[in-house]
C-alpha positions as a printed Julia matrix, in Angstrom:
209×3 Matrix{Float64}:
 105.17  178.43   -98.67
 106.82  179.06   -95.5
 110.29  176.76   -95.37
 109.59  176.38   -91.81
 105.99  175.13   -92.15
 105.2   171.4    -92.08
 103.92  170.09   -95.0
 101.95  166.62   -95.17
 102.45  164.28   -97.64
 101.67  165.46  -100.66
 100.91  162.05  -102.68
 100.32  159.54  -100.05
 100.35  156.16  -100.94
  97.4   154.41  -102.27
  96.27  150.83  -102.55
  97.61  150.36  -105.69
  99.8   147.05  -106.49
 103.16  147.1   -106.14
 103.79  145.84  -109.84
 102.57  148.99  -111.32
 104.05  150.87  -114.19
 105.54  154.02  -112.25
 107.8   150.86  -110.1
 108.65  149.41  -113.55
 109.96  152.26  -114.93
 111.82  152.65  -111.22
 113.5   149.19  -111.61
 114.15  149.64  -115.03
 116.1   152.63  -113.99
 118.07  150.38  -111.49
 118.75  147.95  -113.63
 120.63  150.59  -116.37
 123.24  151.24  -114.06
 124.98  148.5   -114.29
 124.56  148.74  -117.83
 125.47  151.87  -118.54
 128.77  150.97  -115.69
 129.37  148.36  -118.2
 129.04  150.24  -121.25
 131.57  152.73  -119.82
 134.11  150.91  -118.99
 134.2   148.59  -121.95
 137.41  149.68  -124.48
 138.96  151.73  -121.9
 136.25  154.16  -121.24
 137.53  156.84  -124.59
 135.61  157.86  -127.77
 133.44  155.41  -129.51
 129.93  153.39  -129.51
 130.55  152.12  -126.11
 131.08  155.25  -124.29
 128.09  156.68  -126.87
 125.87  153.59  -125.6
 126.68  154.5   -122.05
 125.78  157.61  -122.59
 122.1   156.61  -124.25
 121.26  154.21  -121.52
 122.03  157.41  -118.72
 119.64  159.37  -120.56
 117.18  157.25  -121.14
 117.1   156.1   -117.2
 117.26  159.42  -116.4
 113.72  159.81  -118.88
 112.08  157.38  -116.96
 112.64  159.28  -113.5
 110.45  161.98  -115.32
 107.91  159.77  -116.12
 107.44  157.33  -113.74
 106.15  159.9   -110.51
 103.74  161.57  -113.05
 102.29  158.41  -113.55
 101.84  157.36  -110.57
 100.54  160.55  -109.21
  97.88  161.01  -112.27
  96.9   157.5   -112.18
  97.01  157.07  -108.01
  99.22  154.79  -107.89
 101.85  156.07  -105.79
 103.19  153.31  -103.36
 105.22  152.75  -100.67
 107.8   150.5   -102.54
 107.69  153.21  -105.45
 108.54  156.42  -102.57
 111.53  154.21  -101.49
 112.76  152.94  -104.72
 112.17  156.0   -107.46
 114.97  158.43  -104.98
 117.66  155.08  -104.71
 117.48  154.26  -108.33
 117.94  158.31  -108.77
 121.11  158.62  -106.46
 122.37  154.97  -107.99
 122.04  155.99  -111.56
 123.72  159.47  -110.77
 126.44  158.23  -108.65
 127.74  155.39  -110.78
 128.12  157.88  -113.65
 130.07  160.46  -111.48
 132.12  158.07  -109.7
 132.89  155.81  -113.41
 133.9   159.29  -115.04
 136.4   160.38  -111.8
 137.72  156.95  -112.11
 138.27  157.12  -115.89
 139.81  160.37  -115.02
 137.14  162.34  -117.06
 135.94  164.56  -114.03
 137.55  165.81  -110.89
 136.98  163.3   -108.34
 135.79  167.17  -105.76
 133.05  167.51  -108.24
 131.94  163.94  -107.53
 132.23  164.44  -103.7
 130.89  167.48  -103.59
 127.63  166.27  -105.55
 127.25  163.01  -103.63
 127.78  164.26   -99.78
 125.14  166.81  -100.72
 122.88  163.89  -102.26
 123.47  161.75   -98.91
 123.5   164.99   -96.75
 119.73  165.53   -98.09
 118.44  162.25   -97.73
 119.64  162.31   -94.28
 118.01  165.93   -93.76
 114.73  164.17   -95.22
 115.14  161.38   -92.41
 115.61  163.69   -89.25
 112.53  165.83   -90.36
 109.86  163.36   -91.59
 107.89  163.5    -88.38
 107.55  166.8    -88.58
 106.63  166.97   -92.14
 107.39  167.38   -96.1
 109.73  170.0    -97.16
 108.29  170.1   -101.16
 111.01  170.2   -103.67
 112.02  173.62  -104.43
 112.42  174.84  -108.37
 116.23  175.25  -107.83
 116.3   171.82  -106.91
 114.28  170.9   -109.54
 116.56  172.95  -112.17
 119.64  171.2   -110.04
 118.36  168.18  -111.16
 117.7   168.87  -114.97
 121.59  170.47  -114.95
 123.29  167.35  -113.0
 121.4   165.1   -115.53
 122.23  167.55  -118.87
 126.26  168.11  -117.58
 126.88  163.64  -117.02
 125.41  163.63  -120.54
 127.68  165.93  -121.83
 130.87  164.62  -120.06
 129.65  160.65  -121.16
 129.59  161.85  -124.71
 133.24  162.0   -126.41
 133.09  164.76  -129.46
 136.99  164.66  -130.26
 136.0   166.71  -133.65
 134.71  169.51  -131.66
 137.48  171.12  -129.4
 135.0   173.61  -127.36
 132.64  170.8   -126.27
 135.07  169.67  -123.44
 134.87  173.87  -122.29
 131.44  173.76  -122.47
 130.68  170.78  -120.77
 133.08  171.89  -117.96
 131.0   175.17  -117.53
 127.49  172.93  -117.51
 129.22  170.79  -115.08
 130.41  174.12  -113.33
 126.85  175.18  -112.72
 125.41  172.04  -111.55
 127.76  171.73  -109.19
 126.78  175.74  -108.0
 123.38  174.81  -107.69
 124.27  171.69  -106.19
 125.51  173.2   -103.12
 123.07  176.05  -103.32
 120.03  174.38  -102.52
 122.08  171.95  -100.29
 122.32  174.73   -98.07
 118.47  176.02   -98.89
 117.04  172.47   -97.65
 119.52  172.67   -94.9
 118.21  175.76   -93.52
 114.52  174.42   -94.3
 114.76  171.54   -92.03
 116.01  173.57   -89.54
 113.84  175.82   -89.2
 110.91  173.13   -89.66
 112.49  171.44   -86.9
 112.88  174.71   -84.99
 108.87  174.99   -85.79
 108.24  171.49   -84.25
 110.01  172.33   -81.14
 108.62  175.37   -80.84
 111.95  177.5    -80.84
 109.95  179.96   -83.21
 106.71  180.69   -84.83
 105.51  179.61   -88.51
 106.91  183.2    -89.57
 109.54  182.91   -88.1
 109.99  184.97   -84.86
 111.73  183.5    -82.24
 109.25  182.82   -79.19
């Protein structure tokens, strides 16, 4: 697809209740950050079942992003609550667990910065365009996603027995951070040519008029 064309809503909302299970699985999401904040910080935030528990309740919130919008989408019932809540509970659950590891001095506090203004950055993007249309999710920010979510994991989980995990988990962390600002900049230039589009600046292929 054209990045400058308008796309509708792919999944508008239907008439199903708001108590569904696609908003469950959203809340439940919500409610493991504190949890897993908890978890993090108890005993000082080193090695040991805490920090391991933290690091179970991160992935399994982040499971339940993957399953809650193909639910909802196979079983129409995609709502307006659900469209508002499932990308909050995404950016709360992946915020707390940067910011908690910059603060236990685990991860730069750049990389955190760097991830969240491009987090808020896009959600603002997604705000100044939506009259003009959907930009879909591209695969790189799909893949961004899966890395951001695999490279916490790996910087929650203490393996003091195995001295390469901390390299490792650095060069994970290294990449989502790449792709991070990669496809900051792709949805940047999307919405401005969609919004170029709108006004008429240039055409769908993008010639200037």
């Amino acid at each position: 697809m054209n990045p400058a064309q308008a796309e509708p809503a792919r999944h508008p909302a239907s008439n199903a209740p708001v108590l569904n299970v696609p908003n469950a699985l959203t809340f439940l999401r919500l409610l493991c950050v504190p949890v897993m904040v908890l978890l993090l910080f108890s005993g000082g935030g080193g090695a040991g079942l805490a920090r391991d528990s933290a690091a179970l309740v991160f992935v399994i919130a982040s499971i339940t992003d993957l399953i809650d919008g193909a639910v909802a989408r196979k079983f129409g019932q995609v709502t307006n609550v659900g469209k508002i809540a499932d990308p909050l509970a995404d950016k709360a659950l992946i915020g707390s667990a940067l910011i908690g590891l910059s603060i236990l001095g685990d991860l730069p506090w750049w990389v955190t910065i760097v991830i969240l203004v491009r987090e808020v950055g896009v959600s603002l993007l997604r705000l100044w365009v939506i009259e003009h249309g959907v930009i879909s999710a591209s695969r790189g920010g799909k893949l961004k996603t899966v890395v951001q979510t695999v490279a916490i994991t790996m910087v929650l989980v203490v393996v003091p027995g195995l001295p390469w995990w901390g390299a490792v988990s650095s060069l994970v962390m290294g990449a989502a951070v790449a792709l991070t600002i990669v496809t900051g900049i792709d949805y940047l230039v999307r919405a401005l040519r969609l919004r170029s589009v709108a006004a008429g600046i240039i055409t769908d292929d993008g010639a200037l008029r």
